[in-house]
PASEBA-1860 file (N, C-alpha, C; in nm, 3 decimals):
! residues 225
1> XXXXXXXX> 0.547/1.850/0.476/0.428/1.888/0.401/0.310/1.908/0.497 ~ 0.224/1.945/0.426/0.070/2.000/0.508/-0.027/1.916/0.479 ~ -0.081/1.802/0.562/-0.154/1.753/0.497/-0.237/1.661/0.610 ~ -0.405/1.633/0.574/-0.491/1.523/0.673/-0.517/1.425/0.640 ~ -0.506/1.308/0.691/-0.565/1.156/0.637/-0.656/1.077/0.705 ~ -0.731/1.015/0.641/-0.879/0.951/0.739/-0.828/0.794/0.698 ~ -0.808/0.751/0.803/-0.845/0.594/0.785/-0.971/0.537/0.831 ~ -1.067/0.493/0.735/-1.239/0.520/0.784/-1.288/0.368/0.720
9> XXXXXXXX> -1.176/0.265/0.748/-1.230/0.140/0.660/-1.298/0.031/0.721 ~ -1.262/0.113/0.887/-1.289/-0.023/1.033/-1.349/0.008/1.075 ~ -1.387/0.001/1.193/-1.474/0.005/1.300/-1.486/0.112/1.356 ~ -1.309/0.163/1.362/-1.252/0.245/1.461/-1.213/0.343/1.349 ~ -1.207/0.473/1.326/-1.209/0.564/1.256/-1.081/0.648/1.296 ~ -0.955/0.679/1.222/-0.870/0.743/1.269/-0.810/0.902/1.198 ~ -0.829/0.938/1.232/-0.783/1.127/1.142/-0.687/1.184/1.200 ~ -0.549/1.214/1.125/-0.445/1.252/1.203/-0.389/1.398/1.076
17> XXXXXXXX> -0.311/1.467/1.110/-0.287/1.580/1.032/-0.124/1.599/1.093 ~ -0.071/1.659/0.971/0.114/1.693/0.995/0.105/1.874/0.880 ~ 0.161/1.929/1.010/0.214/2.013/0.942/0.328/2.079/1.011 ~ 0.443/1.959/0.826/0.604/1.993/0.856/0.606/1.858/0.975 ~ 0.624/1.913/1.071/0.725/1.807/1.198/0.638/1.769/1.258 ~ 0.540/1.895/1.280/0.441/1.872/1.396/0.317/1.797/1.327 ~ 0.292/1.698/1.418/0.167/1.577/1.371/0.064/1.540/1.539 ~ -0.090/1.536/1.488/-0.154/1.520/1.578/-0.253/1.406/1.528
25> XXXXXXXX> -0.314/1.356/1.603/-0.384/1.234/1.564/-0.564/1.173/1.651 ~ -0.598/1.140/1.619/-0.764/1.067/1.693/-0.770/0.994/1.635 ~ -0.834/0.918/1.759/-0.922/0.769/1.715/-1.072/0.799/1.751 ~ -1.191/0.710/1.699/-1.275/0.781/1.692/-1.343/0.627/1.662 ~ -1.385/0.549/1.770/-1.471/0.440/1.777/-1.629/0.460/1.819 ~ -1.711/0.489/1.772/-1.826/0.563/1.824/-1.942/0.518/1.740 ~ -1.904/0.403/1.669/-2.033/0.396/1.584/-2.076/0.450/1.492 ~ -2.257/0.503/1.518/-2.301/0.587/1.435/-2.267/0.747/1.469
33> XXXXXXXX> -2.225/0.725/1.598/-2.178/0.882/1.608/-2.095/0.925/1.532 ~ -2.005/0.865/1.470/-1.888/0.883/1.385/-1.973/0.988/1.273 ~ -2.028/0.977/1.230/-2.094/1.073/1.113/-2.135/1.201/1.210 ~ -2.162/1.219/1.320/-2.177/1.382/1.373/-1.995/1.432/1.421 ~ -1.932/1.323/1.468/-1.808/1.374/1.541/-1.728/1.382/1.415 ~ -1.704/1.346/1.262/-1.625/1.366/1.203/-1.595/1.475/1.196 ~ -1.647/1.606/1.131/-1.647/1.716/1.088/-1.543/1.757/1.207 ~ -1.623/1.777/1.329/-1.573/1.845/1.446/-1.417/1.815/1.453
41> XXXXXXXX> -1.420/1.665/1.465/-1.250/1.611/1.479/-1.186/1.665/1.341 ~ -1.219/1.708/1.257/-1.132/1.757/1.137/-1.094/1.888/1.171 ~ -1.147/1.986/1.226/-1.139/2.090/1.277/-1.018/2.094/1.376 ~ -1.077/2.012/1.535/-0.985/2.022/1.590/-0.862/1.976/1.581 ~ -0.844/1.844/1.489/-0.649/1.801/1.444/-0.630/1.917/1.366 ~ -0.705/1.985/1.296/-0.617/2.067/1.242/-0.581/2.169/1.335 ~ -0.649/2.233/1.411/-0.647/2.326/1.480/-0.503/2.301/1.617 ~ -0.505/2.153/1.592/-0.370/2.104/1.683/-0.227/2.140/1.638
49> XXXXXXXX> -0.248/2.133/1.471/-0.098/2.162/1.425/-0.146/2.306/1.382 ~ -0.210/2.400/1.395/-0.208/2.559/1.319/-0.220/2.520/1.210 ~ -0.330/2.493/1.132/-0.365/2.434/1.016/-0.511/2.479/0.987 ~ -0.513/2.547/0.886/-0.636/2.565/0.807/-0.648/2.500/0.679 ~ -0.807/2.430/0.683/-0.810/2.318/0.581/-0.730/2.387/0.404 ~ -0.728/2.525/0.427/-0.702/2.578/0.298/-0.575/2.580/0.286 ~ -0.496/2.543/0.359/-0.308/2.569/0.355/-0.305/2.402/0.323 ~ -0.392/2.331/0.341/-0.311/2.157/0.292/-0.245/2.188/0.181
57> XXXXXXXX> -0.189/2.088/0.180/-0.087/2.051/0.009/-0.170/1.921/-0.034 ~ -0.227/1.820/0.072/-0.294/1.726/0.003/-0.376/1.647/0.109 ~ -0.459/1.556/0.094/-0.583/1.527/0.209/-0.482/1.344/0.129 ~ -0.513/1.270/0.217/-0.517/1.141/0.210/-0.621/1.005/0.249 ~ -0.699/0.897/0.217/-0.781/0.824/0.252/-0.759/0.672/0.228 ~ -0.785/0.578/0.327/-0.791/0.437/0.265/-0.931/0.444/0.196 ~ -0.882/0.362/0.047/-0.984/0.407/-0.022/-1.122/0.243/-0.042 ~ -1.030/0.154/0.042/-1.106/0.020/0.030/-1.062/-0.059/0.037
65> XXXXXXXX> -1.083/-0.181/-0.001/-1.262/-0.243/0.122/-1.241/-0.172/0.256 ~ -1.368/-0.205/0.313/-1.427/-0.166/0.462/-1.563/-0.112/0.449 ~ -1.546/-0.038/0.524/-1.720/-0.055/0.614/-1.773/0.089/0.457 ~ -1.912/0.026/0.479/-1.973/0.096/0.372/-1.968/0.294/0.419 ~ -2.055/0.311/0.506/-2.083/0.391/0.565/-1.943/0.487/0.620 ~ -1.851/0.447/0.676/-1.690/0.498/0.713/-1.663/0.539/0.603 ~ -1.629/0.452/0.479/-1.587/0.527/0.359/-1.615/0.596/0.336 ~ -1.782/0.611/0.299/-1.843/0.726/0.241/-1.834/0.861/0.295
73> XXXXXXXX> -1.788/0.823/0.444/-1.780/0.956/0.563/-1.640/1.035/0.482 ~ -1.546/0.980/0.491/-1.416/0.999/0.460/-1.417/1.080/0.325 ~ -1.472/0.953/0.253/-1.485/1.048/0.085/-1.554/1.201/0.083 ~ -1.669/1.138/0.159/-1.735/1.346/0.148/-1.670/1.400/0.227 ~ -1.596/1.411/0.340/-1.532/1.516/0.396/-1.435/1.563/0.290 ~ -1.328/1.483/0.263/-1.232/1.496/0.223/-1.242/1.571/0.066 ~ -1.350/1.518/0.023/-1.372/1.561/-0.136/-1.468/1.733/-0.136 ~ -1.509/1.720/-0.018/-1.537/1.881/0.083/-1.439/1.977/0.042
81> XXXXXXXX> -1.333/1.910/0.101/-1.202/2.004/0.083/-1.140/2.069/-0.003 ~ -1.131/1.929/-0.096/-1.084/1.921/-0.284/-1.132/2.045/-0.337 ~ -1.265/2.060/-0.317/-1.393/2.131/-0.390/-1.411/2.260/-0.329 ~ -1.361/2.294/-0.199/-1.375/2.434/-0.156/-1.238/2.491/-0.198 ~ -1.121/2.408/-0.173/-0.974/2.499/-0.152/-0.864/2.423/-0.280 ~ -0.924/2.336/-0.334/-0.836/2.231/-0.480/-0.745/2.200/-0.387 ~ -0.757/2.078/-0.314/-0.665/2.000/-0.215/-0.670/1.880/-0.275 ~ -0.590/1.824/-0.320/-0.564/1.732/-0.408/-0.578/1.555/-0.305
89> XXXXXXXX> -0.679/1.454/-0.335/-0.701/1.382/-0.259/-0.642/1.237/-0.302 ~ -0.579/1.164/-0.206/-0.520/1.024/-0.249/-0.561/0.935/-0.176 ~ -0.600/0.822/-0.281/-0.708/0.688/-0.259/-0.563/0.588/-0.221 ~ -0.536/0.545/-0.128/-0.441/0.432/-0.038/-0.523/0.321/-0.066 ~ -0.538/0.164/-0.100/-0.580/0.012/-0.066/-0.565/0.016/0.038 ~ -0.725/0.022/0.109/-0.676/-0.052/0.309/-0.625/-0.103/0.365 ~ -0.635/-0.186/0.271/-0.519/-0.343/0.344/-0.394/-0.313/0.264 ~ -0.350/-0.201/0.208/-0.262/-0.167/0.150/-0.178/-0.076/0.266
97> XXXXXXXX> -0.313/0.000/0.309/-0.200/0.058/0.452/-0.162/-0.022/0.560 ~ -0.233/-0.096/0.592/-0.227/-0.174/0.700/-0.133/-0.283/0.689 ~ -0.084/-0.319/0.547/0.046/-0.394/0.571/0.193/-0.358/0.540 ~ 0.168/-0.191/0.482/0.282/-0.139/0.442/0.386/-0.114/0.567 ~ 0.374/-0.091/0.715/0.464/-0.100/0.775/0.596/-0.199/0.804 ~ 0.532/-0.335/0.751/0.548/-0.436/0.755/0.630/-0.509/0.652 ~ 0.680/-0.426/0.554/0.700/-0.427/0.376/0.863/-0.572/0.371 ~ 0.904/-0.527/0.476/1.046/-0.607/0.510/1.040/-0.697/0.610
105> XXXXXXXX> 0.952/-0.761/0.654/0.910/-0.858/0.746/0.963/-0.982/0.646 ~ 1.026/-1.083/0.717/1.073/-1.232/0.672/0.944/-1.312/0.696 ~ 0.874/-1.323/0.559/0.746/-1.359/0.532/0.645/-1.365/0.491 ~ 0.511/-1.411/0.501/0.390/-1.321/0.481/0.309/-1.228/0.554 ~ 0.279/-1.145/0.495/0.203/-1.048/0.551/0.048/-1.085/0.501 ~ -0.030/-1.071/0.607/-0.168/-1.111/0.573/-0.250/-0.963/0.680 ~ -0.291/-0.912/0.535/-0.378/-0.785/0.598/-0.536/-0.833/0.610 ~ -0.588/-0.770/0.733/-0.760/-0.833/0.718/-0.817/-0.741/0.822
113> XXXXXXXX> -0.940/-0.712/0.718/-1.089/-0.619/0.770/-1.196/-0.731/0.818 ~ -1.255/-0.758/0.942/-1.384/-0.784/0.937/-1.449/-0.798/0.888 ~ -1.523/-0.851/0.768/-1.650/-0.801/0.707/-1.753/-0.841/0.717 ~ -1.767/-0.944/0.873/-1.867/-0.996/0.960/-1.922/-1.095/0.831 ~ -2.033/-1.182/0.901/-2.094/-1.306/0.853/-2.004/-1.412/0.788 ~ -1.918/-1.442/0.896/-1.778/-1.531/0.871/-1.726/-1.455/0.760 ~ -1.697/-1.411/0.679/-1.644/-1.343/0.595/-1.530/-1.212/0.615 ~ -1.403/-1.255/0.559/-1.303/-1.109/0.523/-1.249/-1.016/0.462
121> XXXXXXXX> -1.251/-0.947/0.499/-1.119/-0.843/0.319/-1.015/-0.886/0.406 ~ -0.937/-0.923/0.293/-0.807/-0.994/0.268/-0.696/-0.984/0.153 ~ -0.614/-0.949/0.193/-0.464/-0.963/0.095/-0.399/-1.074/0.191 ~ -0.285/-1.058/0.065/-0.174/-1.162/0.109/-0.062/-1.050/0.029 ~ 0.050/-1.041/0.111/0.214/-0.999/0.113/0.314/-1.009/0.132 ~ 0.396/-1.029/0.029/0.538/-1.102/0.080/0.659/-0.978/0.042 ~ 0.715/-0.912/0.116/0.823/-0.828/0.070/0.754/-0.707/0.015 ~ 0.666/-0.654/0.062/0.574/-0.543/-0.007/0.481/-0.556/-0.130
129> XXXXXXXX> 0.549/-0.719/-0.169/0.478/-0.677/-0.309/0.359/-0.826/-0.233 ~ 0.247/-0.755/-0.343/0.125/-0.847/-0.309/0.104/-0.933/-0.418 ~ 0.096/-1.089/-0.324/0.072/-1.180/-0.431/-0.052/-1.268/-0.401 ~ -0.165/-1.169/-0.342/-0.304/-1.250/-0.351/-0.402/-1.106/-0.360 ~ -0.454/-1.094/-0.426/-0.535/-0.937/-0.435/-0.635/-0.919/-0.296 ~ -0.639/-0.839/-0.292/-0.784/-0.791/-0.207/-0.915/-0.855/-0.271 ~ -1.007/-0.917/-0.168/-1.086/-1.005/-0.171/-1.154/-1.070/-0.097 ~ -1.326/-1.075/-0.088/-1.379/-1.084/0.006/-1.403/-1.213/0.046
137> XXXXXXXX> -1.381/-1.283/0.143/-1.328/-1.399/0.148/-1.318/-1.460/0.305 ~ -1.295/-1.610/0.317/-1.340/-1.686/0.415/-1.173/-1.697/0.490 ~ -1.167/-1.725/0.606/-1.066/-1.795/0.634/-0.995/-1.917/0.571 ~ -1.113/-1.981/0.561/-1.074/-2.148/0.511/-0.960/-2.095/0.380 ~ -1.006/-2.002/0.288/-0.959/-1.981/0.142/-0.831/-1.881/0.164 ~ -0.823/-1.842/0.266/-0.707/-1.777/0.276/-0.627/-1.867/0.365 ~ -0.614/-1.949/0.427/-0.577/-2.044/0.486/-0.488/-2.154/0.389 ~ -0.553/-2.143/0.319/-0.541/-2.285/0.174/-0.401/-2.178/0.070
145> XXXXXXXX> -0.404/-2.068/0.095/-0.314/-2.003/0.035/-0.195/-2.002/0.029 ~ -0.175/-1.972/0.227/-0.028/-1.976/0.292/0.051/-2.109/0.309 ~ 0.180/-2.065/0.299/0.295/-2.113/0.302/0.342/-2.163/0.456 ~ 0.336/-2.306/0.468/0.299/-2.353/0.644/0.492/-2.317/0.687 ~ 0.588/-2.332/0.558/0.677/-2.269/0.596/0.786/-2.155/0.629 ~ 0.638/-2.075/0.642/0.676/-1.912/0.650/0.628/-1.889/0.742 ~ 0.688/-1.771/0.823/0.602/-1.743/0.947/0.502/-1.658/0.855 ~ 0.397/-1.582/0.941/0.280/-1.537/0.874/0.272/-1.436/0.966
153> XXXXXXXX> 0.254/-1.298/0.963/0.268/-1.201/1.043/0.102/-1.128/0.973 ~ 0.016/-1.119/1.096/-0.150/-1.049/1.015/-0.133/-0.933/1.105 ~ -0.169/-0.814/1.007/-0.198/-0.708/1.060/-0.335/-0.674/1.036 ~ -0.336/-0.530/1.070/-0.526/-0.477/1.023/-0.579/-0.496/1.132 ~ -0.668/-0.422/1.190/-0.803/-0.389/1.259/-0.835/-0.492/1.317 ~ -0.821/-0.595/1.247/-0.901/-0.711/1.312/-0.780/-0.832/1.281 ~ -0.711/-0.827/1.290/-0.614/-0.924/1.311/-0.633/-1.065/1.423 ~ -0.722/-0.967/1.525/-0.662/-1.102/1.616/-0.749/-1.193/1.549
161> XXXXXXXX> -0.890/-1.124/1.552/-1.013/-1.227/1.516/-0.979/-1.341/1.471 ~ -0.904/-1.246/1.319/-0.866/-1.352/1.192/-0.749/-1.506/1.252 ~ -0.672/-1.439/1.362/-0.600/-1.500/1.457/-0.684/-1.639/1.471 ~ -0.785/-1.629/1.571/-0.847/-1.707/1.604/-0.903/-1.801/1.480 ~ -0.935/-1.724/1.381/-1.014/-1.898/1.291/-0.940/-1.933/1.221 ~ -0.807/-1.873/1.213/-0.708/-1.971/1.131/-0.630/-2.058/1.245 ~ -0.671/-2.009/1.392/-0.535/-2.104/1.485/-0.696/-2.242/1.479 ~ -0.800/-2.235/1.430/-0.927/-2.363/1.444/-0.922/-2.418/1.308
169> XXXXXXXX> -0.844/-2.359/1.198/-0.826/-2.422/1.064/-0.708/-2.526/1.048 ~ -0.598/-2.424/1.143/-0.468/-2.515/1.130/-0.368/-2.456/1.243 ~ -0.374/-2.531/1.353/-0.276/-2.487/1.425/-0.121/-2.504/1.457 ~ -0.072/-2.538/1.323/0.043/-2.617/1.281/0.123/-2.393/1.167 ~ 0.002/-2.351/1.221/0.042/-2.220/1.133/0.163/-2.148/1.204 ~ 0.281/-2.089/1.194/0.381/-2.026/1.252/0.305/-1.894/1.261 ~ 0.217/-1.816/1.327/0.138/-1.680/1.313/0.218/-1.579/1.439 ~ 0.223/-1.474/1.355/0.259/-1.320/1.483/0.152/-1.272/1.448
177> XXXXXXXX> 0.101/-1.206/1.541/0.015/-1.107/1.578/0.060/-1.015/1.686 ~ 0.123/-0.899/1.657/0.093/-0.769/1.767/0.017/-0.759/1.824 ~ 0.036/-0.732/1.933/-0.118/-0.686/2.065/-0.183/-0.563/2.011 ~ -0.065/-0.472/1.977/-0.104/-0.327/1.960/-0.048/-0.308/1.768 ~ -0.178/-0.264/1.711/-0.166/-0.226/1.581/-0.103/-0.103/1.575 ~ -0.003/-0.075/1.434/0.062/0.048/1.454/-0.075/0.160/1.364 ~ -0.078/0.261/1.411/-0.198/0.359/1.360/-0.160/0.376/1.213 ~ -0.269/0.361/1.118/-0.228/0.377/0.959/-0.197/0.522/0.943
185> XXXXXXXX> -0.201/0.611/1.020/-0.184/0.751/0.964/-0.033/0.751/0.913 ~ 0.061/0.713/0.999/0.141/0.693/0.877/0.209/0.665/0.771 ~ 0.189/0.561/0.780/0.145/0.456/0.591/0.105/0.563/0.549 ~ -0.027/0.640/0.528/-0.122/0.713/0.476/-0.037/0.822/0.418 ~ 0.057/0.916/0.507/0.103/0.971/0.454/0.263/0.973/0.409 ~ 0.288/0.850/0.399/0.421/0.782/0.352/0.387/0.770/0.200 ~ 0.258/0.656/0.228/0.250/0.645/0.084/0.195/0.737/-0.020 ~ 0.124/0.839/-0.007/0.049/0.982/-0.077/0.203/1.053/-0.085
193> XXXXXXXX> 0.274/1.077/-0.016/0.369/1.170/-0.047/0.506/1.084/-0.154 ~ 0.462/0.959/-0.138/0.524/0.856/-0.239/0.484/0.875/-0.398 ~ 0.385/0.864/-0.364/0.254/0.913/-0.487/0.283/1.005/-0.564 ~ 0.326/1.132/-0.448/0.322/1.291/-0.558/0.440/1.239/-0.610 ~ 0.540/1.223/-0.534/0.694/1.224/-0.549/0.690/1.161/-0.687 ~ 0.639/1.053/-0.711/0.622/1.011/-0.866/0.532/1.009/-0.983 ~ 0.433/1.141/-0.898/0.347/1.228/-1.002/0.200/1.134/-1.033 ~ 0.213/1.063/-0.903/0.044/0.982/-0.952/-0.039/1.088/-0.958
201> XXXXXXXX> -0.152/0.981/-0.993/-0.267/1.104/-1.038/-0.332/1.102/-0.902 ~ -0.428/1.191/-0.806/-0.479/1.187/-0.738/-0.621/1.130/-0.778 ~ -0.739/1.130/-0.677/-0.848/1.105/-0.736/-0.897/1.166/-0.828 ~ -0.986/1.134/-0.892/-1.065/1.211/-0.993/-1.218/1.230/-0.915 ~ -1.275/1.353/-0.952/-1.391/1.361/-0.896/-1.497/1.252/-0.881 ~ -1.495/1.147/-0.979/-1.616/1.032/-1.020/-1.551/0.900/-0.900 ~ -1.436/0.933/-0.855/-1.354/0.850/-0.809/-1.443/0.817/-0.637 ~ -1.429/0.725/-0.634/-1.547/0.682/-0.478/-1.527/0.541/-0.430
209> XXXXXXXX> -1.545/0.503/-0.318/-1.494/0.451/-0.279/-1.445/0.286/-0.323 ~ -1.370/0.192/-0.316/-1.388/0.040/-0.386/-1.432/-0.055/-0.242 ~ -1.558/-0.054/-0.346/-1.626/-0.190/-0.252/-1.624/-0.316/-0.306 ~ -1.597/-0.429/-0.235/-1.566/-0.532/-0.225/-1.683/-0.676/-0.228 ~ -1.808/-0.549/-0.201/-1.937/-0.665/-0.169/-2.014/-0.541/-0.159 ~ -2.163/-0.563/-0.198/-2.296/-0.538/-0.191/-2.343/-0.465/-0.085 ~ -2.386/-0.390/-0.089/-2.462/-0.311/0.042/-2.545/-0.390/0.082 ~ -2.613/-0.374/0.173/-2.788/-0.469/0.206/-2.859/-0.423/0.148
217> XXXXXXXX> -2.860/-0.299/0.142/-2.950/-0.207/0.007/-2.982/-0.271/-0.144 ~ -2.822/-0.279/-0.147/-2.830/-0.350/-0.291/-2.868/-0.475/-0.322 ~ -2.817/-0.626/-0.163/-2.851/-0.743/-0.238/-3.021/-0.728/-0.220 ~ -3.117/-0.631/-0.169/-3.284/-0.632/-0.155/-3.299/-0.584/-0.277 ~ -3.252/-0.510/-0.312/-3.283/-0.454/-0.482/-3.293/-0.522/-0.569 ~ -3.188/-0.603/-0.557/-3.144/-0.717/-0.638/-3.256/-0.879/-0.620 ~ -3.279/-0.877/-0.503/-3.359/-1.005/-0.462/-3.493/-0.977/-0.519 ~ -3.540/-0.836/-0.491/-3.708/-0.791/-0.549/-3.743/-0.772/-0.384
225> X> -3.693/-0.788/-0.316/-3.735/-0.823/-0.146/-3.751/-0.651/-0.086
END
């Protein structure tokens, strides 16, 4: 199939495109630059596989938690597309991509975003299926969750971090951590082409991103501050 996916939930921003066999990919850690270099990098992955945004069959996105600002990048490009050429767009759970490689691992899977001020987005996964929701949340409380007789395998962006304040919560934890994360682009388009295959619905236009917690915008609105 023909198709681009943004994983825009971390820090590190990734956009990769397949068309048929041939697949090309970027990473794209840059901060605030990330909002001038997106566009451009959409251009050139496509331009890697002979791809014009108008030949997709479908655009793909992690659709949440993560970073406020990344999402929103992702959603307007992508919903760009929808709206010029009817490219049909699919909303992935972040921590939904980030632990789907992982679906047959003997254990738990513990997916986790950053979400700075001691605080994480967090699932919990055992065998693909998830048995702690996405949720913004402390170590300590995800800590109090797991099973001390399972190994515990954390993926996601920020894995090691999470590494570190659970090996200061309990170092009696059996934990893997990979050095090297595998790139969500293809989760992204494993699971969207999973999707059509069983006729989900794509987004709907009103459809935007799921946040997990408050902008700063919002808790000042909210304070009167």
């Amino acid at each position: 199939m023909k198709a681009l996916v943004i994983d825009a939930a971390a820090s590190c921003m990734h956009i990769a495109a397949k068309n048929d066999d041939f697949k090309a990919s970027i990473s794209l850690d840059l901060g605030q630059k990330q909002s001038q270099k997106l566009l451009p990098s959409i251009d050139y992955i496509l331009a890697q596989v002979d791809l014009k945004s108008s030949e997709l069959e479908y655009t793909a996105l992690t659709s949440g938690p993560g970073t406020f600002t990344g999402l929103r990048l992702a959603f307007s490009a992508l919903k760009a597309i929808e709206l010029a050429h009817n490219v049909p767009v699919y909303g992935v759970p972040s921590l939904d991509a980030y632990a789907f490689p992982f679906s047959n691992f003997d254990g738990l899977v513990v997916s986790v975003i950053d979400a700075k001020k001691d605080q994480f987005f967090a699932a919990v996964y055992e065998k693909g299926k998830t048995i702690s929701e996405a949720e913004d949340t402390s170590a300590e409380n995800v800590a109090a969750k797991l099973d001390k007789g399972k190994k515990i395998l954390l993926c996601g962006p920020d894995a090691k971090i999470f590494a570190e304040e659970l090996k200061k919560i309990d170092s009696s934890l059996n934990l893997v951590v990979y050095a090297s994360q595998p790139c969500p682009a293809d989760s992204l388009f494993e699971i969207a082409e999973s999707m059509i295959e069983q006729k989900k619905e794509p987004l709907a236009d009103y459809d935007g991103p799921v946040y997990l917690r408050k902008s700063e915008a919002e808790i000042k609105l909210a304070s009167g501050k």
